[in-house]
C-alpha positions as CSV (number, residue, x, y, z in Angstrom):
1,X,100.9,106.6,204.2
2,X,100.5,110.1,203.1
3,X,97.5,112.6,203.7
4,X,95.4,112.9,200.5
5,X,95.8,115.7,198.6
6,X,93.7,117.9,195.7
7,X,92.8,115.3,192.6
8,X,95.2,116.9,189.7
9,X,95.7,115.6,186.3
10,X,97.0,112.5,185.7
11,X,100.5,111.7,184.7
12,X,101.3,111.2,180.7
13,X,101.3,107.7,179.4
14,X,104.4,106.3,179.4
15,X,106.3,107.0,175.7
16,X,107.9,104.3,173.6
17,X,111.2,104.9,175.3
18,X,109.8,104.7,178.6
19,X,108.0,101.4,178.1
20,X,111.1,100.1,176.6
21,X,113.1,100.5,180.1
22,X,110.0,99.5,181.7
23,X,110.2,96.2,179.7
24,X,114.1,96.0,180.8
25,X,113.3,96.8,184.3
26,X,110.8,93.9,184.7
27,X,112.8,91.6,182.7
28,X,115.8,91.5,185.1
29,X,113.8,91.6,188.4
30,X,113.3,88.5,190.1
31,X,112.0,89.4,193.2
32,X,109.0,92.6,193.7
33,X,108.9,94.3,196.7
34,X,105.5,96.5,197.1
35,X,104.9,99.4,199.1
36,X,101.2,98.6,200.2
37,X,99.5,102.2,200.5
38,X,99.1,103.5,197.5
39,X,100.1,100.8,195.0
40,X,98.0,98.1,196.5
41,X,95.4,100.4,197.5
42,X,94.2,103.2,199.0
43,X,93.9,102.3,202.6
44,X,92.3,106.0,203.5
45,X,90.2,106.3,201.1
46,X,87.1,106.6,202.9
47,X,88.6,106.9,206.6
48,X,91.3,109.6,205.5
49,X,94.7,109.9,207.1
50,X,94.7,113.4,207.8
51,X,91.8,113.1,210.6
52,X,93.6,110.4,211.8
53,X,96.9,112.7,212.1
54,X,94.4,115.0,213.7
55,X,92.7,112.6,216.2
56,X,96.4,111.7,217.8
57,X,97.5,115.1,217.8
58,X,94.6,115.9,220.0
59,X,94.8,112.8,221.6
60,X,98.9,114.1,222.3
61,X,97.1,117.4,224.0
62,X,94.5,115.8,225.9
63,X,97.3,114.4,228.1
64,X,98.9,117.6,228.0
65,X,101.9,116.8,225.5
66,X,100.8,119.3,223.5
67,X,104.8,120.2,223.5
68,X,106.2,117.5,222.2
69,X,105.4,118.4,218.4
70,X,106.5,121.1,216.5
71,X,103.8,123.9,215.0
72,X,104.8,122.2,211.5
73,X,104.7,118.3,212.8
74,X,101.0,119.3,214.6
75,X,99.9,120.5,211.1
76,X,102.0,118.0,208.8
77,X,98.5,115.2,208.6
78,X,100.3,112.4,208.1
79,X,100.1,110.0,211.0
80,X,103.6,108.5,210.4
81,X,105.0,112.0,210.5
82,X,103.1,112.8,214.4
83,X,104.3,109.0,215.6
84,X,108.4,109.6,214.4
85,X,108.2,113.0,216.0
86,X,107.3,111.8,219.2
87,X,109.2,108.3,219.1
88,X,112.5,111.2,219.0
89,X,111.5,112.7,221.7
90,X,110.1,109.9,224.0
91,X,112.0,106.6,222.7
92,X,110.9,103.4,223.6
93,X,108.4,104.9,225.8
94,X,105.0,103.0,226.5
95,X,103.5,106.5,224.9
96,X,105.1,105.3,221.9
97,X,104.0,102.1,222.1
98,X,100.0,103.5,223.3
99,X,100.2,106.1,219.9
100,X,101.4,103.3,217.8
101,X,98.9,100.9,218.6
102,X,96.3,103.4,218.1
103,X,97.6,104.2,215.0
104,X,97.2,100.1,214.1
105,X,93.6,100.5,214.8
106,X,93.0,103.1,212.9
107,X,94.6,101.9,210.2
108,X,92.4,98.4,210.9
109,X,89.5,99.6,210.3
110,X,90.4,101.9,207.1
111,X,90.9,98.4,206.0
112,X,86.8,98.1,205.9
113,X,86.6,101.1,203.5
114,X,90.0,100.4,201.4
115,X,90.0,100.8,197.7
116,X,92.2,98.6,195.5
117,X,94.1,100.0,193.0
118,X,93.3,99.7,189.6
119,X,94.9,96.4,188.0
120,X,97.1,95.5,191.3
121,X,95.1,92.5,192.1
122,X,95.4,91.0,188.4
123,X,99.3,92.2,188.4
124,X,100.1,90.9,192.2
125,X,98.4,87.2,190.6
126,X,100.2,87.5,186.9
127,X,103.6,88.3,188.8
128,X,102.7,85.3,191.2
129,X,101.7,82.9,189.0
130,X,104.9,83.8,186.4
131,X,107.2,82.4,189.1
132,X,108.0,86.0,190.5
133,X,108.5,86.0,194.6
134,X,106.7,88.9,196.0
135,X,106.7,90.9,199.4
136,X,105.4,93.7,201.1
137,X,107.2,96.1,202.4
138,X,105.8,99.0,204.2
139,X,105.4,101.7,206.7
140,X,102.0,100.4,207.7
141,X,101.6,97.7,210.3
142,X,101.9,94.2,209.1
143,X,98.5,93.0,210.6
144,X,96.7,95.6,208.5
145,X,98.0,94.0,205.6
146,X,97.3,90.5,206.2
147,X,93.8,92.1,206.9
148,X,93.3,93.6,203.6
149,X,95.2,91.0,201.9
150,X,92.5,88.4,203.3
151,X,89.8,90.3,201.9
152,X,91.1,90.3,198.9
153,X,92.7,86.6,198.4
154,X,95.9,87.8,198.0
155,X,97.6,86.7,201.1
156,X,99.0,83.4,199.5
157,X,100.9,85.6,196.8
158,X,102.9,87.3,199.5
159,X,102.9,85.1,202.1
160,X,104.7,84.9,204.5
161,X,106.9,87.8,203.2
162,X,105.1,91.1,204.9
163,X,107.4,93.2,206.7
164,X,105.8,96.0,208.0
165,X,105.8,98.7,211.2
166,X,107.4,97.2,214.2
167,X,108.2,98.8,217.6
168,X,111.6,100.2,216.1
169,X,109.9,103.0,214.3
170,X,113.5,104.5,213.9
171,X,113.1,101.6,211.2
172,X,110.3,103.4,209.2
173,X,111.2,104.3,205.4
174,X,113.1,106.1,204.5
175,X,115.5,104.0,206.3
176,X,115.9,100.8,204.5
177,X,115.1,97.9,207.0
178,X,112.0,96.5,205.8
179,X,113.3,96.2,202.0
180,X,116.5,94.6,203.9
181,X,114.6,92.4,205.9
182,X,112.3,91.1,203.0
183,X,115.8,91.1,200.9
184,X,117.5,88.5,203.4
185,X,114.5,86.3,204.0
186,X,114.0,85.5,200.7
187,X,117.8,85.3,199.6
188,X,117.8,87.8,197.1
189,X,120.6,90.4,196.1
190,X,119.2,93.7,195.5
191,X,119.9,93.9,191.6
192,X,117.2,91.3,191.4
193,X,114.7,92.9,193.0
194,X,112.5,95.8,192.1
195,X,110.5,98.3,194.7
196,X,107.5,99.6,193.6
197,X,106.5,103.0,195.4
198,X,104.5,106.4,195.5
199,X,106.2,108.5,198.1
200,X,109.7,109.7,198.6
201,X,110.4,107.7,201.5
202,X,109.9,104.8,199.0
203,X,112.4,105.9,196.5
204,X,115.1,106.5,199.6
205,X,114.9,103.8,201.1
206,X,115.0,101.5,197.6
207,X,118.3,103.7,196.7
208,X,119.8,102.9,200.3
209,X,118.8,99.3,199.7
210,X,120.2,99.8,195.8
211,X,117.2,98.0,194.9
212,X,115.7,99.4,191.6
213,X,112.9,101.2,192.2
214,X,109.1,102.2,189.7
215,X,106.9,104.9,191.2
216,X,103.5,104.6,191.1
217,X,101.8,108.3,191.0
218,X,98.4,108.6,190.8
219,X,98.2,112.3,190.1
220,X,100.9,115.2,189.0
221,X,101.3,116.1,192.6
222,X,102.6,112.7,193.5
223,X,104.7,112.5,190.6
224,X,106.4,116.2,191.1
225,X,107.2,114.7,194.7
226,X,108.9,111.6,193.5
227,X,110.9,113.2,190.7
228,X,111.9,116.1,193.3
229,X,113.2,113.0,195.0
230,X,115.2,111.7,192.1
231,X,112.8,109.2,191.0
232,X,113.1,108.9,187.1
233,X,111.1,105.2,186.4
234,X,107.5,106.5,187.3
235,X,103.9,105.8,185.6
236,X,100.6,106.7,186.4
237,X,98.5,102.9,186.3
238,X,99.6,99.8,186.9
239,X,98.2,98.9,183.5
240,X,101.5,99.2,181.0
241,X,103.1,97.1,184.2
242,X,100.2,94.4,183.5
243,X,100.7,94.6,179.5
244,X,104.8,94.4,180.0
245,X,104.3,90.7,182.0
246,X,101.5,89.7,179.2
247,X,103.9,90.3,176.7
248,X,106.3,88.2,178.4
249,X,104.3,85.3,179.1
């Protein structure tokens, strides 16, 4: 989850050379491992994530604990960014757990408002129904997901592989755990998978896990971020994706 940022231009279509390793890429992954907001959908995209950063850093001060973020972590409007900070400071405290639970609602009822990104639900059933094993693997909490994932039919194609927030938010991308975790439950060695992901944290954890990784990035912002990362597989739609696993079939 990342707060949303000004609309830029898009990134360039991917050239022949780049479609060519993005043929190669799919080709020797057996296993996909999604990050869910951003290449599934948008999950803030009419309930945004920065008021919800803002709503528990004034819920943090309204119990005078005002102190236990940073000027830059108050200001950062990402929720993920507000609940790490204080998880440091207070671990395994039941504040923790309170802030993360009302994160988990919040994020619930995004799920009302949530837009699907263009061609994930056609590429999630083409994968699926190509014999690829799919999972989710995310910084969000796993009941959101099943939510959304209801409302869109999709639950069977990942099923029961979702591995998402738990109480160990030391766990959050970018360390590896969840890409681990979906890793060893399906059996699969990390050459044969492949992470898609629009943030950094995606990218790191995917190169801790040595899994391959494909950014998504929506807009030149989000690709400048993952290349400053060391991303170098990135495209803008999920469509050359789709037209790759046609091609296939």
């Amino acid at each position: 989850m990342t707060p949303e940022t000004k609309q830029t231009e898009p990134v360039a279509s991917p050239t022949e050379d780049e479609t060519a390793k993005l043929r190669d890429s799919i080709r020797r992954a057996r296993v996909i491992l999604w990050d869910f907001d951003g290449p599934v959908c948008r999950l803030f995209a009419g309930h945004t994530a920065d008021r919800v950063a803002t709503d528990l850093v004034e819920w943090l001060a309204g119990r005078g604990l005002h102190g236990l973020l940073t000027e830059r972590e108050r200001k950062s409007l990402d929720p993920h960014v507000v609940l790490r900070a204080v998880d440091r400071r207070r671990p395994g405290s039941d504040l923790v757990a309170e802030l993360e639970e009302r994160l988990t609602n919040e994020e619930l009822r995004a799920t009302a408002t949530a837009m699907p990104t263009a061609y994930a639900d056609p590429l999630i059933r083409t994968w699926t129904a190509m014999g690829f094993r799919l999972a989710i693997t995310t910084n969000n909490s796993p009941r959101v997901v099943r939510r959304y994932l209801k409302s869109r039919d999709l639950v069977s194609c990942f099923s029961p592989h979702i591995y998402g927030r738990t109480q160990n938010l030391h766990h959050l991308k970018p360390d590896p755990h969840c890409l681990n975790r979906a890793l060893n439950a399906m059996g699969a060695a990390p050459s044969t998978a492949l992470m898609i992901g629009d943030t950094p944290s995606d990218f790191l954890a995917a190169q801790q896990a040595e899994v391959p990784f494909l950014g998504y990035a929506r807009n030149a912002d989000k690709e400048r971020l993952l290349r400053e990362a060391g991303a170098r597989s990135i495209v803008a739609s999920l469509e050359p994706i789709l037209e790759v696993l046609r091609g296939l079939a």
